[in-house]
N, C-alpha and C positions, 0 to 999 in steps of 0.2 A: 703134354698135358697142360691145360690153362689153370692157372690160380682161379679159386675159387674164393669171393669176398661176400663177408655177412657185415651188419652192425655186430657191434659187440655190448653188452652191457653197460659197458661203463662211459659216465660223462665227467671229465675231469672241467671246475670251472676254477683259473689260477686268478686270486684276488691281491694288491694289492695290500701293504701292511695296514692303513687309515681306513678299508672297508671289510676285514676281514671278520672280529668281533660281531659288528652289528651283521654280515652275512651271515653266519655262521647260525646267530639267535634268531632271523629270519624264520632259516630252516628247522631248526631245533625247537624255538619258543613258539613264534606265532603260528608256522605249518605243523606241529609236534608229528614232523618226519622220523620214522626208526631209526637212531643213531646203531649205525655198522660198523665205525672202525673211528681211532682217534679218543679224544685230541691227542695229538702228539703234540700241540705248541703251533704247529706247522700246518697243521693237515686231519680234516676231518671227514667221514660219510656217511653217507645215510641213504636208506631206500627211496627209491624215487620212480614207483609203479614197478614195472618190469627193469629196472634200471638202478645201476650207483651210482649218486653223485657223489663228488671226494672235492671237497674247498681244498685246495691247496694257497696256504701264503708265501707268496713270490715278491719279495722285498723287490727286485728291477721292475716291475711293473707300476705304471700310473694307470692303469683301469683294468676290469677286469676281460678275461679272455674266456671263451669255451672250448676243453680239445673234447673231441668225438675219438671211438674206438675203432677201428674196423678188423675182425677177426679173416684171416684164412688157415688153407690148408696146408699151403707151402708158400715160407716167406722170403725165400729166393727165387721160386717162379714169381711171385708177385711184385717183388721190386725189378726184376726185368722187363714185367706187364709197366708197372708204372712209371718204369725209366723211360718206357718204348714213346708213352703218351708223352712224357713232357711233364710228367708232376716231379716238384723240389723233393730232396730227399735233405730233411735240415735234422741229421743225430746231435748238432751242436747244441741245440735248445734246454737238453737236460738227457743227464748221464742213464743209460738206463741199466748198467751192468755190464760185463763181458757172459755173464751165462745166460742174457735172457734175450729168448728169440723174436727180437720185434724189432722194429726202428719206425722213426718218425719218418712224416711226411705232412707237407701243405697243401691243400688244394688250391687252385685256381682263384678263390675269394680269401685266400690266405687263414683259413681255417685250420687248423694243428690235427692231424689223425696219428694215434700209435696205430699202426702194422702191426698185429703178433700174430703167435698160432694159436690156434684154440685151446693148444694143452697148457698155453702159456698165460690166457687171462687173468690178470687180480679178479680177487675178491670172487 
């Protein structure tokens, strides 16, 4: 049986410390997007059409980055699928738990995707 892969809802975008605030009131003040989750200090989100976006502040960063979600069915068929092509598997990026079923991956333009299963999306 082949892995089967969707988008997932969520857009994480990880912002450095010096453009976080004004991000953040971007989203909140100027666009007045629904705030979903947050502030923790850290990390905020908000609806974003059919989608979450979640600011995350990522003190090692000097600009900001976009990760994308990709949901499937089975996430050990799917890291085999994606071993097979030649995509990076980088779990060092950021811890995501021993109980939760997902891991990172980079595409080819070095674009950041969490792997999970469906039953395992945030938010």
């Amino acid at each position: 049986m082949a892995a089967k892969f969707t988008g997932g809802k969520n857009i994480a975008m990880k912002v450095p410390p010096h453009q976080y605030d004004q991000t953040v009131a971007f989203y909140r003040d100027t666009l007045a997007l629904e705030q979903i989750g947050g502030p923790s200090g850290d990390a905020v989100g908000f609806k974003f059409g059919a989608n979450n976006l979640w600011i995350d502040k990522v003190a090692a960063m000097s600009q900001a980055e976009l990760w994308l979600e990709i949901v499937t069915d089975d996430t050990a068929e799917a890291a085999k699928v994606l071993h097979g092509t030649g995509v990076a598997r980088c779990d060092e990026i950021e811890d995501l738990g021993d109980t939760f079923d997902g891991y990172w991956v980079s595409s080819p333009a070095s674009i950041i995707h969490l792997v999970d299963a469906k039953a395992g999306s945030w938010e």
